[in-house]
C-alpha positions as CSV (number, residue, x, y, z in Angstrom):
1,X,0.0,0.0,0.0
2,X,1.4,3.5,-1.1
3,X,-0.1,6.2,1.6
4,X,0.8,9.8,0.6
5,X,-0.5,12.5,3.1
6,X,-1.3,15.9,2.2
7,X,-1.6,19.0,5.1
8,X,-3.4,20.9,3.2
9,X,-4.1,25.2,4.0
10,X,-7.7,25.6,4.9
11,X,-10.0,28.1,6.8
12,X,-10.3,27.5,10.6
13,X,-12.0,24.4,11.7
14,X,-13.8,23.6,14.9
15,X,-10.7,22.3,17.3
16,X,-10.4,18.7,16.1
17,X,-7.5,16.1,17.9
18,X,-7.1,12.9,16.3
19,X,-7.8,11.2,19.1
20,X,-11.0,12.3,19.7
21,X,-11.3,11.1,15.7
22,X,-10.0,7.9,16.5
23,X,-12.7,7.3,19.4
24,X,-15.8,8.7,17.3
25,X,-14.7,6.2,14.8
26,X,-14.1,3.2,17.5
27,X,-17.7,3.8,18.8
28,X,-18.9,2.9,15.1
29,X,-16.6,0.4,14.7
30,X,-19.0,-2.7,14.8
31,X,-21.7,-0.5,12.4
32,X,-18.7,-0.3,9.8
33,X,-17.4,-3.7,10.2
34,X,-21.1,-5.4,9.4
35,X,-22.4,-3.2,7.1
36,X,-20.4,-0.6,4.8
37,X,-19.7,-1.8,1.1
38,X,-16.3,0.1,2.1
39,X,-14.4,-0.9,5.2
40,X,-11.6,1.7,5.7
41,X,-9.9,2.0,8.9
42,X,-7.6,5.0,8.8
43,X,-3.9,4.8,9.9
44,X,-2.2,7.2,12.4
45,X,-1.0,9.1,10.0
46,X,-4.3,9.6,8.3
47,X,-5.7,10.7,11.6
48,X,-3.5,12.9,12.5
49,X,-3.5,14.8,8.4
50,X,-6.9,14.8,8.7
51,X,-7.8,16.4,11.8
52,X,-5.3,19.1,11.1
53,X,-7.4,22.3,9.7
54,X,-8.0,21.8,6.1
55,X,-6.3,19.1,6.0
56,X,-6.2,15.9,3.5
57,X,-5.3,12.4,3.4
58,X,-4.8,9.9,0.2
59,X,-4.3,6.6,-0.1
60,X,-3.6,4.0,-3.6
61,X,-4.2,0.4,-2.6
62,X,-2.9,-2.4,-4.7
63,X,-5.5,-4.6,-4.7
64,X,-6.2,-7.8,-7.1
65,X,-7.0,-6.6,-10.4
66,X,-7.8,-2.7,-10.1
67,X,-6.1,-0.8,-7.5
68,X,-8.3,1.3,-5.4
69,X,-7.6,4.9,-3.8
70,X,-9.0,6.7,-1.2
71,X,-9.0,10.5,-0.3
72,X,-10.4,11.6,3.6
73,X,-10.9,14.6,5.0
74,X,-12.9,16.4,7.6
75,X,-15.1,19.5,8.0
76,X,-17.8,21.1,10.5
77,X,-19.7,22.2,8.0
78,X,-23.3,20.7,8.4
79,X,-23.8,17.8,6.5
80,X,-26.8,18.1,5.3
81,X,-25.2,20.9,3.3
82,X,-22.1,18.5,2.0
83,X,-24.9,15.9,0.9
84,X,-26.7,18.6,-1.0
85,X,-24.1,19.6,-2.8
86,X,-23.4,15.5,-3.4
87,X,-26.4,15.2,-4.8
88,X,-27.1,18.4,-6.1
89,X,-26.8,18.0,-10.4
90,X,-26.0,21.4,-11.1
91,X,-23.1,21.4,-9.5
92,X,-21.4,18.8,-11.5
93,X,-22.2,19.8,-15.0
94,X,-19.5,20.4,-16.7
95,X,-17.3,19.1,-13.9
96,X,-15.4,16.2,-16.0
97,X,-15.2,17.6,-19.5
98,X,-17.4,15.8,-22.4
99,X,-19.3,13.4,-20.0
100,X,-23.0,12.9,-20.3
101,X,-25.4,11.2,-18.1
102,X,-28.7,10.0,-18.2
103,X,-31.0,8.6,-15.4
104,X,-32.6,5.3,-16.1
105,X,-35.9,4.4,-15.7
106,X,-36.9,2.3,-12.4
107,X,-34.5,5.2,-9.9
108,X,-35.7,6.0,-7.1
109,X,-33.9,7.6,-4.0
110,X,-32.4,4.6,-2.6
111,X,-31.5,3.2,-6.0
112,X,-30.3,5.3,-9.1
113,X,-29.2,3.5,-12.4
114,X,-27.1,5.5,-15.1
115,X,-25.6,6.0,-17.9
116,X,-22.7,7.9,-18.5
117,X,-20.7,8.5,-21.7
118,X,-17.4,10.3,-22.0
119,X,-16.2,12.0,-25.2
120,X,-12.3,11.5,-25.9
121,X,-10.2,12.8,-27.7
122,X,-9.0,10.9,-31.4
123,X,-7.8,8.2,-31.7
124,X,-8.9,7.2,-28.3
125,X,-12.4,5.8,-28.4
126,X,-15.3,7.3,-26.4
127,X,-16.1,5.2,-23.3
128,X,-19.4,4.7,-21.9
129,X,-20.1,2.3,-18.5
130,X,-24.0,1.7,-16.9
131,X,-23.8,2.0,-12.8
132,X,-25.9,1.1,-9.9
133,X,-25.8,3.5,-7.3
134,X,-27.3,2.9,-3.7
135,X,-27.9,4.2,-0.5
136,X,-26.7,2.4,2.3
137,X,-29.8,1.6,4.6
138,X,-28.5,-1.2,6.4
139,X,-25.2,0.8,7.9
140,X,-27.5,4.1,8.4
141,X,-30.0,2.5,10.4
142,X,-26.7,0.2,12.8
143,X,-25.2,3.4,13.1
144,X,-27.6,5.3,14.5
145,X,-27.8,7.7,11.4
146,X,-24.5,8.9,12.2
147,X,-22.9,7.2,8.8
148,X,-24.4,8.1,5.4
149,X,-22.9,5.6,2.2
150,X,-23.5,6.0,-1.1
151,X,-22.2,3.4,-3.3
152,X,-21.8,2.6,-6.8
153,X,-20.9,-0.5,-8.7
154,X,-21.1,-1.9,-12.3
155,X,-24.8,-2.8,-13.5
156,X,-25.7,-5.5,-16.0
157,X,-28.3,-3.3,-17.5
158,X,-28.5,-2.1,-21.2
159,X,-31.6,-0.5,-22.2
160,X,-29.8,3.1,-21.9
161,X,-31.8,4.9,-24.4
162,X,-28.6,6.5,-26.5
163,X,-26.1,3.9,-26.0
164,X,-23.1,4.4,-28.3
165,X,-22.0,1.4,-30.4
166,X,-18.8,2.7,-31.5
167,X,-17.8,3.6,-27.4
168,X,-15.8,1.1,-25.3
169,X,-17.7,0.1,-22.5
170,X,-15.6,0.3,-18.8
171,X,-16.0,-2.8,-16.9
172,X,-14.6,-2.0,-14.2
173,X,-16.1,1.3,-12.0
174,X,-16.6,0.9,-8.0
175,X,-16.7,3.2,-5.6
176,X,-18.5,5.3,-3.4
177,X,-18.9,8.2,-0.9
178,X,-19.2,8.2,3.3
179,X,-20.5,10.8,5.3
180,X,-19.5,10.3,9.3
181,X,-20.5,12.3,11.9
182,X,-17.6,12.3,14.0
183,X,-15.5,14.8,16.3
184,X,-18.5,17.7,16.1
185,X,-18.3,17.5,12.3
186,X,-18.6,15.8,9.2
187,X,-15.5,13.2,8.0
188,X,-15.9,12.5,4.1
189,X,-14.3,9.2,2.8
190,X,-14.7,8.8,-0.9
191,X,-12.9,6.0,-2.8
192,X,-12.9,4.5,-6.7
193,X,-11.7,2.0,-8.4
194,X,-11.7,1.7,-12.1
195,X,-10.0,0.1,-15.7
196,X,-11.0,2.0,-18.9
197,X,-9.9,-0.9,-21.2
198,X,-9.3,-0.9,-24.6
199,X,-5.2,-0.2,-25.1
200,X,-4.7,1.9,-22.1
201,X,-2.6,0.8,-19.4
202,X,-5.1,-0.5,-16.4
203,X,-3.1,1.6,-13.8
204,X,-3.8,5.4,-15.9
205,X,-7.6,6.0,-14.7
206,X,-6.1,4.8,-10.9
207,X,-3.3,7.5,-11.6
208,X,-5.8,10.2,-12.8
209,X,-8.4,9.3,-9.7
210,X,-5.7,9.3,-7.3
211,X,-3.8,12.9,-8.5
212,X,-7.4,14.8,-8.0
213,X,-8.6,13.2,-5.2
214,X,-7.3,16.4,-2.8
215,X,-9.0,18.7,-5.7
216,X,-12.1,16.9,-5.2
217,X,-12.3,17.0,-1.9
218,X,-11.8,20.8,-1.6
219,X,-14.5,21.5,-4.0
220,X,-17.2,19.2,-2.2
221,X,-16.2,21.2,1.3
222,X,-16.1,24.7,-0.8
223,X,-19.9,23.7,-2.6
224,X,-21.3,22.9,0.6
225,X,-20.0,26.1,1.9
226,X,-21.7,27.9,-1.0
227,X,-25.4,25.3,-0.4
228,X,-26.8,28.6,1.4
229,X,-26.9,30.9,-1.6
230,X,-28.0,28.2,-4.2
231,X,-30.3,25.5,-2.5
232,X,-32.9,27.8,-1.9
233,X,-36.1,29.4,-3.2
234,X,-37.7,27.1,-6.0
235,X,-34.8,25.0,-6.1
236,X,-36.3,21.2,-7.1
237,X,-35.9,19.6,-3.1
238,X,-33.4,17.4,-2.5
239,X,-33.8,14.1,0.4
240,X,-31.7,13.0,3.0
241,X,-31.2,9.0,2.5
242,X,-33.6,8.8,5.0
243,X,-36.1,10.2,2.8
244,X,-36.9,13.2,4.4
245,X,-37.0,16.8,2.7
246,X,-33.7,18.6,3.5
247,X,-35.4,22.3,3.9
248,X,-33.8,24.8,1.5
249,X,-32.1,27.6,2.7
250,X,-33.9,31.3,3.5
């Protein structure tokens, strides 16, 4: 396992140890042991980058077949705003140039399917992949509702209306997003794991994922700090995984 940490420059944080860290995650231990699709115990190291301010932990696992990374970090701002702007489409559009997604029929909020399709440049073919992504009931409810997992994972399906015959399709795509309240505050775990096939090297998406994992991150935090100004007025509502209304800001 390669670990590189990151200290990264950030506005001031409610006063965070990692000890305190440590023994917020310890109490959900036996919630994340039985029930999240990701089961990611943080080393001292991590702790200790992530409960300084602003600060940033990444990880790139060698694994059997894909190699996974992981980027952690931890923030007081409410979570109900960080899940907003998770969930909130129009602030992704036009995040990863080219892509295009389209929901599939049979979503609902526990369980979205999709369809994404990238445009790349020639000669590299376009590549196109169908995902299930799910809440994580199961965890939410062991945990007490302190731990909120969305997960995704390859789906079977192929009755995306515009599929692309020309695009190669990307077998492998896992990964998924935690939300813990932990420490008076929020700590976000987000991970991925993919191959794009066709003739590029397996290990260049797990490069790509792993160098903007800290950039990700930062712009989650910054979103959520911005949720006040957007999710509000006649915004379309957006629900907690526990299905109720998150109220949109005055």
């Amino acid at each position: 396992m390669l670990c590189s940490l990151l200290a990264l420059a950030g506005a001031a944080l409610a006063n965070l140890s990692a000890s305190e860290l440590a023994q917020g995650l310890e109490e959900l231990r036996p919630a994340l042991d039985e029930h999240a699709d990701a089961r990611i115990r943080l080393s001292p190291e991590e702790l200790a980058a992530v409960a300084t301010p602003g600060g940033i932990a990444r990880r790139w696992e060698k694994l059997d077949g894909a190699d996974r990374v992981i980027g952690m970090t931890w923030t007081d701002v409410p979570r109900d705003q960080l899940w907003v702007a998770m969930q909130d489409d129009d602030n992704w559009e036009g995040v990863v140039t080219g892509l295009r997604t389209e929901i599939l029929p049979d979503s609902s909020l526990q369980v979205r399917w999709l369809y994404e399709h990238v445009d790349l440049p020639w000669p590299v073919a376009d590549r196109q992949w169908l995902i299930r992504v799910a809440n994580n009931g199961p965890l939410m409810a062991r945990s007490g509702d302190r731990v909120w997992e969305r997960s995704w994972e390859p789906s079977p399906r192929r009755d995306a209306m515009t599929i692309d015959d020309d695009a190669v399709w990307v077998e492998v795509n896992d990964g998924g997003w935690q939300l813990i309240q932990v420490g008076g505050g929020t700590l976000i775990l987000y991970h991925v794991r993919s191959v794009i096939g066709g003739n590029i090297p397996d290990n260049v998406a797990t490069r790509y994922a792993y160098s903007t994992l800290d950039n990700m991150l930062e712009e989650l935090v910054e979103r959520a700090h911005a949720e006040p100004e957007h999710y509000r007025g006649d915004h379309p509502p957006i629900r907690r995984p526990t299905g109720g209304e998150i109220p949109r800001f005055p």
